[in-house]
C-alpha positions as CSV (number, residue, x, y, z in Angstrom):
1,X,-23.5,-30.3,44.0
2,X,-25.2,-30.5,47.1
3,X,-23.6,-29.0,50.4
4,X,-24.5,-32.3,52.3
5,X,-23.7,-34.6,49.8
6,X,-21.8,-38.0,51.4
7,X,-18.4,-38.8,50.8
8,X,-18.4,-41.9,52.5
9,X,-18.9,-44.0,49.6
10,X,-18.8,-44.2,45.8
11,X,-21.5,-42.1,44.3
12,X,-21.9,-40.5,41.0
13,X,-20.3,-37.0,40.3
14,X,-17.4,-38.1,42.9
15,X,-13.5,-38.5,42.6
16,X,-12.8,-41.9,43.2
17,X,-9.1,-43.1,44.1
18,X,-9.1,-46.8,43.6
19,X,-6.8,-50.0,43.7
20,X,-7.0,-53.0,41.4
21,X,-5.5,-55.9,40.2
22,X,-6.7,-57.2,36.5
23,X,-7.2,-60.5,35.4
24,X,-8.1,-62.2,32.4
25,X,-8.0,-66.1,32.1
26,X,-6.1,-66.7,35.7
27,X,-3.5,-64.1,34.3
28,X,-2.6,-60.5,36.2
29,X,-2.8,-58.0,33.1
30,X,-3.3,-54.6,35.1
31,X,-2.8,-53.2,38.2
32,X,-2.7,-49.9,39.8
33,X,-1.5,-49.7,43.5
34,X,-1.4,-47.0,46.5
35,X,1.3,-45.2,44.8
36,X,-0.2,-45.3,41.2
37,X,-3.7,-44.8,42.1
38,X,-6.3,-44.9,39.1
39,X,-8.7,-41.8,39.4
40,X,-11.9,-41.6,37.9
41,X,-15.4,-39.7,38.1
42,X,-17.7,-42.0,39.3
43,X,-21.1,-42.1,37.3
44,X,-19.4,-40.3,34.0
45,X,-18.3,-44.2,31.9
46,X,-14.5,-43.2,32.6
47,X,-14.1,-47.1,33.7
48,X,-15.8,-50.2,32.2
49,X,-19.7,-50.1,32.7
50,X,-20.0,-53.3,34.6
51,X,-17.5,-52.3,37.4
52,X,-18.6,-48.8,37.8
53,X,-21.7,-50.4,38.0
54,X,-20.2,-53.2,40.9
55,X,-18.0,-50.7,42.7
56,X,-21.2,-47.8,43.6
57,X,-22.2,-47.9,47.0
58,X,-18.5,-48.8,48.2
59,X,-16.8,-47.3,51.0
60,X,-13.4,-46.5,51.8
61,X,-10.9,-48.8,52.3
62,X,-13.2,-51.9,51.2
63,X,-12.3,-54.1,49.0
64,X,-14.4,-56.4,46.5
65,X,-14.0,-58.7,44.1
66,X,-15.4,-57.9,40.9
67,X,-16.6,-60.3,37.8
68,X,-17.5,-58.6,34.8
69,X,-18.8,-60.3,31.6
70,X,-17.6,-59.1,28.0
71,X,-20.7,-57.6,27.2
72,X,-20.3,-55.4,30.5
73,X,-16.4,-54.3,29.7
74,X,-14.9,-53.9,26.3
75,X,-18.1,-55.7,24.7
76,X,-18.4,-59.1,22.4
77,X,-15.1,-59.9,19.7
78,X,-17.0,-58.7,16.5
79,X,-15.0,-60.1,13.5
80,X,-16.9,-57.4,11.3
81,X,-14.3,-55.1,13.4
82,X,-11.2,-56.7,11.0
83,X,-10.6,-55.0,7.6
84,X,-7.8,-55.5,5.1
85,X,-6.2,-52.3,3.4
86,X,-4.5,-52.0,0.6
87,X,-0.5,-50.9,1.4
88,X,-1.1,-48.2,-0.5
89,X,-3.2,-46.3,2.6
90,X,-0.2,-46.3,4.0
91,X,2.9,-43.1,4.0
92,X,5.9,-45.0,2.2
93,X,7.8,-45.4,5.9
94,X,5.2,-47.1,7.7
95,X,6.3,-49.8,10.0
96,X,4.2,-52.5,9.0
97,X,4.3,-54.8,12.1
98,X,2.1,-57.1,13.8
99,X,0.7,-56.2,17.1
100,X,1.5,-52.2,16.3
101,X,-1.4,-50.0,17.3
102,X,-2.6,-47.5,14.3
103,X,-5.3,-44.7,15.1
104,X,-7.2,-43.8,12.3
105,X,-10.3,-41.2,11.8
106,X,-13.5,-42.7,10.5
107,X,-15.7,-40.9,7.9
108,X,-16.8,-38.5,11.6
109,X,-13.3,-37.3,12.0
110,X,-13.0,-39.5,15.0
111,X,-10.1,-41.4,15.8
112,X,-10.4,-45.0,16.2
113,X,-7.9,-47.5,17.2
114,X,-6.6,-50.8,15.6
115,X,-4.3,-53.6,15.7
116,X,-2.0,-54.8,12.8
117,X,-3.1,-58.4,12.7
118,X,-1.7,-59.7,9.6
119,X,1.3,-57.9,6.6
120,X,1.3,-59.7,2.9
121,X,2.6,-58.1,0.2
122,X,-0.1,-55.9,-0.6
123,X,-2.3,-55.3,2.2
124,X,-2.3,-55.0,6.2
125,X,-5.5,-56.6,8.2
126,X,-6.4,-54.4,10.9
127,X,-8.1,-55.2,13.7
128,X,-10.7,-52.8,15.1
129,X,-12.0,-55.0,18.6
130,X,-10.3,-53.6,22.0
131,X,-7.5,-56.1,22.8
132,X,-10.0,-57.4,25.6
133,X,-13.1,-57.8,23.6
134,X,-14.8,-61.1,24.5
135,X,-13.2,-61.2,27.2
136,X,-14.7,-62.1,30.7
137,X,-12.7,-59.1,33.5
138,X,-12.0,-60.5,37.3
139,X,-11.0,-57.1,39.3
140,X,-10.1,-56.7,42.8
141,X,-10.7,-53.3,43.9
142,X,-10.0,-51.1,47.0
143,X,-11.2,-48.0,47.3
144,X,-8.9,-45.3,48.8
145,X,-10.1,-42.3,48.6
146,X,-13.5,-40.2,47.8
147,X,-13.6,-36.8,47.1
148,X,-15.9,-34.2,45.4
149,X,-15.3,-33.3,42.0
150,X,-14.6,-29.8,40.9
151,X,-16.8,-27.7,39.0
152,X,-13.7,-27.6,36.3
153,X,-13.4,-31.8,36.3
154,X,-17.4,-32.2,35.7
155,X,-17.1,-29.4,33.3
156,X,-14.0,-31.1,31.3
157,X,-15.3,-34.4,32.2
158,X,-11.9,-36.1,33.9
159,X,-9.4,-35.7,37.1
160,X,-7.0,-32.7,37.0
161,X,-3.8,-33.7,38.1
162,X,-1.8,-31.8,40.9
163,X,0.2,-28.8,39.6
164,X,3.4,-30.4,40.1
165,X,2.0,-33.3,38.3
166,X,0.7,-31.4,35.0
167,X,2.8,-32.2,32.3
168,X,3.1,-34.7,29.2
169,X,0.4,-36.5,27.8
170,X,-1.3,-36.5,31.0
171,X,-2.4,-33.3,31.2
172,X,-5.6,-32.3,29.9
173,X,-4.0,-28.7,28.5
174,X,-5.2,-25.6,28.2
175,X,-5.4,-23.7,31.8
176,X,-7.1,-26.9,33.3
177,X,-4.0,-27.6,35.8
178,X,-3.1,-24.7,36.7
């Protein structure tokens, strides 16, 4: 990274501490405020592409309203993305509810999400699409804070958290935090 690069607005390969508000159809569904800041690398697809996209060139403390179409966020509902599986799949304890989140590894050995959509008494329809597919995104943002990243984020590709924050799930393990 450059010595002179500019932190005075939101440019790729910088830490980028950010307010928003989420809404889908009229209705608040995420938020992050000034003391639960999100934290992302700018330039590196850690957000949606349309609002990285919108938020680039912004400066501290500005704000912006943000539209972003489906095809820009979580992409287009594909109903190709629903299967049906036999029970059987399954360990004998499963709790086979609607709306539960299973994480499965395709044939790669990566782990891809779904949705139980539908029990009978043989087989469980999952649902593959992100809960926002098709979905149109209005964001209000607020940027509050720029910084550089470290050669350790752009090498592990996220925010460290503080040391006094590195525990849990949130940590990225290893000797990252500390």
């Amino acid at each position: 990274m450059s010595a002179t690069q500019d932190f005075s607005e939101v440019s790729k390969d910088l830490v980028v501490s950010m307010e928003y508000e989420l809404r889908v159809d009229g209705e608040l569904i995420d938020s992050a405020d000034a003391n639960d800041l999100l934290e992302f690398i700018q330039g590196h697809g850690h957000i949606i592409p349309g609002l990285e996209r919108e938020i680039e060139g912004m400066k501290i403390d500005e704000s912006k309203e943000v539209f972003v179409k489906a095809v820009d966020a979580y992409g287009e509902y594909d109903p190709e993305e629903i299967i049906e599986l036999p029970k059987t799949e399954f360990p004998e304890d499963f709790p086979f509810e609607p709306g539960t989140e299973v994480v499965m590894e395709n044939e790669e050995g990566e782990e891809m999400s779904a949705f139980i959509e539908e029990v009978t008494l043989d087989s469980v329809t999952l649902n593959f699409n992100h809960p926002l597919a098709g979905k149109d995104l209005n964001f209000k943002v607020t940027i509050r804070g720029l910084r550089a990243a470290t050669p350790e984020e752009l090498e592990h590709d996220h925010v460290h958290l503080d040391e006094s924050d590195c525990c849990g799930d949130d940590c990225c393990g290893g000797d990252c935090c500390k």
